[in-house]
DRENDREN-386473 format. One record per atom (N, C-alpha, C): z negated, y negated, x; residue in three letters. Coordinates in steps of 0.05 Angstrom, whole numbers, plus 5000, padded with zeros to 4 digits. Atoms other than C-alpha are relative to their C-alpha. Example, Ala and Ser with C-alpha at 12.3 -4.5 7.8 and 13.67 -1.06 7.14 Angstrom:
<guvos>
500050245018ALA/484450905246ALA/500049765018ALA/500150244984SER/485750215273SER/498649784985SER/
</guvos>
This chain:
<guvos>
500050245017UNK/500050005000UNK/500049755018UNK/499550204980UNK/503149415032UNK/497749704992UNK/501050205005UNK/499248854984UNK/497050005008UNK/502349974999UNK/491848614992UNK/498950054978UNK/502149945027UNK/486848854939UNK/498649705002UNK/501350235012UNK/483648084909UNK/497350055003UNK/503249975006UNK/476048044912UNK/498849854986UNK/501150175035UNK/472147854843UNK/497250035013UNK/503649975003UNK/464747734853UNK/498850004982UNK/501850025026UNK/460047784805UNK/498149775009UNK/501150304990UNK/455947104801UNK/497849914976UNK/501850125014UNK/449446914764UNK/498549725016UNK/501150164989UNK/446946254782UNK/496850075001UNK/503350024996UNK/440146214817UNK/498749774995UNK/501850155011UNK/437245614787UNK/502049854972UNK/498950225022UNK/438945164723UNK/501449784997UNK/499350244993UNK/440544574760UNK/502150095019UNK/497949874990UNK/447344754780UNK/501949815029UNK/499550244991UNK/448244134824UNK/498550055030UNK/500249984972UNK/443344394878UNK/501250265009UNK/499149814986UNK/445944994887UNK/502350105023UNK/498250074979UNK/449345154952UNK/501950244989UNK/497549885013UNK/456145524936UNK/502150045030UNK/497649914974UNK/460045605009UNK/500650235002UNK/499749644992UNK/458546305008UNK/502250044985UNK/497649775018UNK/463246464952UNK/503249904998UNK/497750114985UNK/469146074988UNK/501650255005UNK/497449784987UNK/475646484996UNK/499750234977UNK/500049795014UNK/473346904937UNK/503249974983UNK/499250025019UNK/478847024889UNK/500049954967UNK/500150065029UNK/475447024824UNK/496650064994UNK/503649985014UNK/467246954798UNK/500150154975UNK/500550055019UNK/465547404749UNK/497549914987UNK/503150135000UNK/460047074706UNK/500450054971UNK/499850125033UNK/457446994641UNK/499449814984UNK/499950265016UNK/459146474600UNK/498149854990UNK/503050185009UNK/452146354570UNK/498849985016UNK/501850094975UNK/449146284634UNK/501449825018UNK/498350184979UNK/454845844670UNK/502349864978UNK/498250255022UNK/457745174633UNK/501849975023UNK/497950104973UNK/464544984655UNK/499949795013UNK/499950244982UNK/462244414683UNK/499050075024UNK/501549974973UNK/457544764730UNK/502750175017UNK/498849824982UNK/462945214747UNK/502749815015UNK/498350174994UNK/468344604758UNK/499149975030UNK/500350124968UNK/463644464824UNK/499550245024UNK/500149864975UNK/464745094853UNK/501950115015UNK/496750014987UNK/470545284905UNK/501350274997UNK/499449835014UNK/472545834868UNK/502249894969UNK/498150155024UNK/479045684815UNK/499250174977UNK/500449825020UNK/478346344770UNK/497950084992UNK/503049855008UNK/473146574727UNK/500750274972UNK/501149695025UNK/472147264688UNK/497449924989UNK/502849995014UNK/468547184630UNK/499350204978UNK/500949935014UNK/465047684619UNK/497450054973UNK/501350095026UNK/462947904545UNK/499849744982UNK/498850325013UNK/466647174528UNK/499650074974UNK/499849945037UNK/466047024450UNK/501849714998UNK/498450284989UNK/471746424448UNK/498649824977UNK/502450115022UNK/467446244382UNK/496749775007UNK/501750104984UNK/460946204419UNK/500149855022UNK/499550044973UNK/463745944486UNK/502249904993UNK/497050115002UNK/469245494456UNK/501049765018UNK/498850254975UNK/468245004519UNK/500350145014UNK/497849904981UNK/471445504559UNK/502149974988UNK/497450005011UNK/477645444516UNK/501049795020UNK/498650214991UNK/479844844558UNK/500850185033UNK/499749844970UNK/479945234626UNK/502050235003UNK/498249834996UNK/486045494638UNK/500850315014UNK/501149824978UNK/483345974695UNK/499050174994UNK/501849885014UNK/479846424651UNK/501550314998UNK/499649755017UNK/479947144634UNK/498450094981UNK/501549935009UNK/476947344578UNK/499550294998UNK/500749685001UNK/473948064588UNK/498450144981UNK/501349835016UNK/472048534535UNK/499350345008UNK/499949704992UNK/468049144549UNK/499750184974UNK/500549865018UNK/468149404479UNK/502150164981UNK/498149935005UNK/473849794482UNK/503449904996UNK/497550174988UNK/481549774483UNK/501349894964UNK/498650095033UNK/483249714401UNK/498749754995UNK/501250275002UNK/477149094399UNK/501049815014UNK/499750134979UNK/479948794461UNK/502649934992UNK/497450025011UNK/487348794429UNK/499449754978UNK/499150285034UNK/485048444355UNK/498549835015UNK/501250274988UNK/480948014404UNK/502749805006UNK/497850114991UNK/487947784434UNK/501749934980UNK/498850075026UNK/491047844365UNK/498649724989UNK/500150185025UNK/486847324331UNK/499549755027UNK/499250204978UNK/486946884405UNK/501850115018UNK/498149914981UNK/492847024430UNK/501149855028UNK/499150244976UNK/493146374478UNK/497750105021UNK/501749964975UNK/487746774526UNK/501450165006UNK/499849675004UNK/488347294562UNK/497850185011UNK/502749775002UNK/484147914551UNK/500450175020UNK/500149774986UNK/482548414600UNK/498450244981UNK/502349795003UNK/478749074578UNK/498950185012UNK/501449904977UNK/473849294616UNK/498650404990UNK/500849685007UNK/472550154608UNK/498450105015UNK/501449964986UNK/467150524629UNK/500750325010UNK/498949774987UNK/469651144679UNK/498750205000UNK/501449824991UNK/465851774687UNK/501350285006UNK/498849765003UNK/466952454703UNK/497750234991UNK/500849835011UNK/463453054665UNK/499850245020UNK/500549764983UNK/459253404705UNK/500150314988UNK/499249695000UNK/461554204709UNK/497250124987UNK/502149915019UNK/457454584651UNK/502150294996UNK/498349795006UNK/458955294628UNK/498250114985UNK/500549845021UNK/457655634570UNK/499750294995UNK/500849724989UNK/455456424559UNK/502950084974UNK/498649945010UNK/460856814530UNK/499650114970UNK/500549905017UNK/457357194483UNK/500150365007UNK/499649624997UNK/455757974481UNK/502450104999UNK/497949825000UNK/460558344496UNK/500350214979UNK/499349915025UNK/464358794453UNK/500150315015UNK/499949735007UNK/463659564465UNK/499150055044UNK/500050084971UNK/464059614550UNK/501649775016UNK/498850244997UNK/467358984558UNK/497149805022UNK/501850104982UNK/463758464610UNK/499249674984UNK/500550315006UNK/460257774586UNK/500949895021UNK/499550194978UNK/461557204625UNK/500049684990UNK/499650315006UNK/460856444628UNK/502749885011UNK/497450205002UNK/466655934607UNK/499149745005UNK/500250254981UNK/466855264650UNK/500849794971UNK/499450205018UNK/467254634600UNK/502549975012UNK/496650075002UNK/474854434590UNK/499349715004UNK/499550365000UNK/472953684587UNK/499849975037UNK/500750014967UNK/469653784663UNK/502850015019UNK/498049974995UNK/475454114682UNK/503449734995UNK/497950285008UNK/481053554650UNK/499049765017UNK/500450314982UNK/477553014699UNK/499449854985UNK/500450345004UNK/476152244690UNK/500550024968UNK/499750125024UNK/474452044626UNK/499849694991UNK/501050295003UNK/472751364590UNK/498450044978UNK/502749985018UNK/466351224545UNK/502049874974UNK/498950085026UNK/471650924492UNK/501950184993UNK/499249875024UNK/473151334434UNK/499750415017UNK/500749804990UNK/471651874487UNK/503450175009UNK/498150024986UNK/478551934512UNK/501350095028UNK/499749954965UNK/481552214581UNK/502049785013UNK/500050194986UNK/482651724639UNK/503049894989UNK/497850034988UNK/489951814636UNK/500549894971UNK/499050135023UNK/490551724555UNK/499449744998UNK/500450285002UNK/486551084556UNK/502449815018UNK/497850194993UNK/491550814609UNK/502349964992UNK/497650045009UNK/497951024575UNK/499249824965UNK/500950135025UNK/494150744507UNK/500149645008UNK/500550214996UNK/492650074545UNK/502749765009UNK/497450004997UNK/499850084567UNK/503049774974UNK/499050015023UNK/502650134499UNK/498349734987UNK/501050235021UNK/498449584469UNK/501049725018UNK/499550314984UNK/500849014524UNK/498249965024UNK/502150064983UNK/495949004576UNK/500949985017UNK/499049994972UNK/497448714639UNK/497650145016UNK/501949994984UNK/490548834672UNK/498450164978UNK/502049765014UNK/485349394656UNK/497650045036UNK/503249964971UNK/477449404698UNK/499250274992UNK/501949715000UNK/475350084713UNK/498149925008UNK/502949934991UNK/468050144719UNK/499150334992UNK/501549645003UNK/464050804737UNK/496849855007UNK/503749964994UNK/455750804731UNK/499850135012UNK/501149724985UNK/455851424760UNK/500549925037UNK/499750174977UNK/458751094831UNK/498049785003UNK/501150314997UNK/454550404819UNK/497350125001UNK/502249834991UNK/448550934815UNK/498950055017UNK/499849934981UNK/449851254870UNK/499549875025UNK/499950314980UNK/451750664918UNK/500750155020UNK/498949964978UNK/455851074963UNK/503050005002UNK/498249984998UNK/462150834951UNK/501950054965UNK/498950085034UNK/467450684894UNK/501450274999UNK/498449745010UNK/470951244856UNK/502150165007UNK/496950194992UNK/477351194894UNK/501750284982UNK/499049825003UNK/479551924864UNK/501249894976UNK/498750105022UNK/480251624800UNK/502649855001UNK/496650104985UNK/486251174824UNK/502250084994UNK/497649964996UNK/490451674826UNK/501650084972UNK/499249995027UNK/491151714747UNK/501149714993UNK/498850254998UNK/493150974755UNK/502549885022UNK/498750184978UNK/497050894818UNK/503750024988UNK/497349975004UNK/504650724808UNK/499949784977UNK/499050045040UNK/504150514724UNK/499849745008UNK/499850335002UNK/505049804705UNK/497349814998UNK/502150085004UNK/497449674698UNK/499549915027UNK/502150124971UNK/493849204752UNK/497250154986UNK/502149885001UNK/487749644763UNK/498749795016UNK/501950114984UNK/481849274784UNK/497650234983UNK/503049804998UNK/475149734805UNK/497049884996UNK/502250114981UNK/468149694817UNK/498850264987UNK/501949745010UNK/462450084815UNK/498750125039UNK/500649834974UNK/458650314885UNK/500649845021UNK/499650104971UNK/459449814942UNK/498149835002UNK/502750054992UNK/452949704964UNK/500849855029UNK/498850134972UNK/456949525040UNK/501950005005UNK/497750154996UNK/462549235067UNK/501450315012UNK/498849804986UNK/464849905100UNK/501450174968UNK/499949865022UNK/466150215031UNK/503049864991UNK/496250175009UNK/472749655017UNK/501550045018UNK/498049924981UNK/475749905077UNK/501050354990UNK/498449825005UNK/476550545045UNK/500950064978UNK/498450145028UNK/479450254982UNK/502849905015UNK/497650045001UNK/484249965021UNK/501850185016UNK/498649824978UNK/485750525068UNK/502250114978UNK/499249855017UNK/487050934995UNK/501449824992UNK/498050255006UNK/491250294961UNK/499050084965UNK/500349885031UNK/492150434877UNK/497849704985UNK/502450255018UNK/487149694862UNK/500549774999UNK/499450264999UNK/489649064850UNK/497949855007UNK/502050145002UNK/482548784847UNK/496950165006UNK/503549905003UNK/475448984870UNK/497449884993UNK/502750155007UNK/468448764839UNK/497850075023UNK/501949974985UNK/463348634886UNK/497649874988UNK/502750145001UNK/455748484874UNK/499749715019UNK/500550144976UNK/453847764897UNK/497850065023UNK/502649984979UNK/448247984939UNK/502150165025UNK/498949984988UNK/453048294975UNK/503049845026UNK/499650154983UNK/457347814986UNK/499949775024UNK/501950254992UNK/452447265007UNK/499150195022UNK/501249864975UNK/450247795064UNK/501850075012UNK/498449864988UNK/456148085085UNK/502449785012UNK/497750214988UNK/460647375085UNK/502450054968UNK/498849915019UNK/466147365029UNK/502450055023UNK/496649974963UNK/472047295102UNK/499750245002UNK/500449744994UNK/468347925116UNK/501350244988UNK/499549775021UNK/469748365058UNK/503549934995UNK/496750045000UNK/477048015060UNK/501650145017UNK/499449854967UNK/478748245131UNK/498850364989UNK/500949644997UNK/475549015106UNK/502350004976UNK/499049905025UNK/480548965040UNK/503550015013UNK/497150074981UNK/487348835095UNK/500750335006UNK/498249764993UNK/491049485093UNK/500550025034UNK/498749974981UNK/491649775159UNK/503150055004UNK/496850024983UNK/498349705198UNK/500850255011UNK/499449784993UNK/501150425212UNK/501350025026UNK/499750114986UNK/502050435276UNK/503750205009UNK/497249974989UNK/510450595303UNK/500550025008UNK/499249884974UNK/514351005342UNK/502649845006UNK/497850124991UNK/519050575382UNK/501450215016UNK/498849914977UNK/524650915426UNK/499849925030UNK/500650124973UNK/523850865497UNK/503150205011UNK/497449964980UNK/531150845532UNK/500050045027UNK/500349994968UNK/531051095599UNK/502450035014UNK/497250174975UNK/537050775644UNK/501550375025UNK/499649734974UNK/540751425686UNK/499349875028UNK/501150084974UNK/538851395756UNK/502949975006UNK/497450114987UNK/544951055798UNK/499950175029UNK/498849794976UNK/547651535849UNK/498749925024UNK/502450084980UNK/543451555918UNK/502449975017UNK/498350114974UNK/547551215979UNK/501450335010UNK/498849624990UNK/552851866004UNK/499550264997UNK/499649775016UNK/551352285946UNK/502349934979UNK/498550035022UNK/557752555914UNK/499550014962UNK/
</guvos>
């Protein structure tokens, strides 16, 4: 993957008074996400950051974001809510944010056997089928061709089960996304900066969510420079010249 993966922070202000708050750290970010009832666009006008995700936006409740062109509005309450959201404001645009998991491996007893016949346990089919999503209970791959079909440029995977963990984002998941017309943006599990280097080693994410506590420790340059696709490195030819005849050899 030749492009860079974007870096979204997540962003709660630490005090009320949005005026002292120092803000350098989150320089070079690509996009804050925040939530709207905790961050007025005025506070967010003074920070060096252009884009904002807002998540759990209500354009109702939060109709002085309507003026901010920079906006996403993100719904995590599925992909059919997140649609009539766009239907009845169609001048935003919606992202929908899904929640990833995979079904840990369970197995079931067969049942007594029938005459000399052998019991045996059967492995859950859902475990087996992979990556799911917590909406409508769905597999990874239907929700994306569903999210497809409804218009969606952009779709946020999140997994708890990675953000749990904290060793690292899902990356397996990906590969039910990589190629399709969806900008995937991740998160979930990056506790350290070493963890977006192997997001971008794998490619498949238009966008990664990071915790601010992480970025404020780690640098936001930092985590930019870990999201830069390595350069594969290239076999040049090496021409080697014939040797020119030795003085009174025929």
């Amino acid at each position: 993957m030749s492009e860079e993966t974007k870096l979204f922070v997540q962003y709660q202000p630490e005090s009320a008074d949005a005026q002292q708050e120092q803000s350098a750290w989150m320089t070079g970010a690509d996009a804050l996400v925040i939530n709207p009832c905790g961050c007025i666009p005025e506070h967010f006008a003074e920070l060096p950051v252009e884009t904002a995700l807002l998540l759990g936006g209500d354009p109702e409740r939060d109709a002085a974001w309507l003026e901010n062109s920079h906006c996403y509005w993100v719904c995590a309450e599925g992909l059919a809510e997140t649609a009539r959201r766009r239907d009845q404001w169609p001048g935003l645009n919606w992202v929908p944010q899904l929640t990833v998991f995979k079904p840990a491996t369970s197995y079931r007893f067969s049942g007594p056997a029938m005459g000399e016949g052998f019991s045996f346990y059967i492995p859950d089919t859902a475990a087996i089928q992979g990556w799911r999503v917590t909406d409508a209970d769905r597999s990874l791959a239907e929700a994306i061709t569903r999210a497809t079909e409804l218009g969606f440029a952009n779709l946020w995977l999140h997994s708890e089960q990675a953000e749990t963990r904290g060793k690292g984002l899902d990356l397996e998941m990906l590969d039910k996304a990589r190629g399709g017309p969806l900008e995937i943006w991740i998160s979930g599990g990056v506790p350290e900066r070493r963890y977006l280097r192997n997001l971008a080693r794998a490619g498949g994410a238009a966008a990664v969510v990071v915790a601010d506590v992480l970025a404020r420790d780690a640098g936001v340059e930092s985590l930019r420079q870990a999201l830069i696709p390595s350069v594969p490195l290239q076999d040049f030819p090496i021409h080697i010249a014939p040797r020119e005849a030795e003085v009174g050899q025929v």
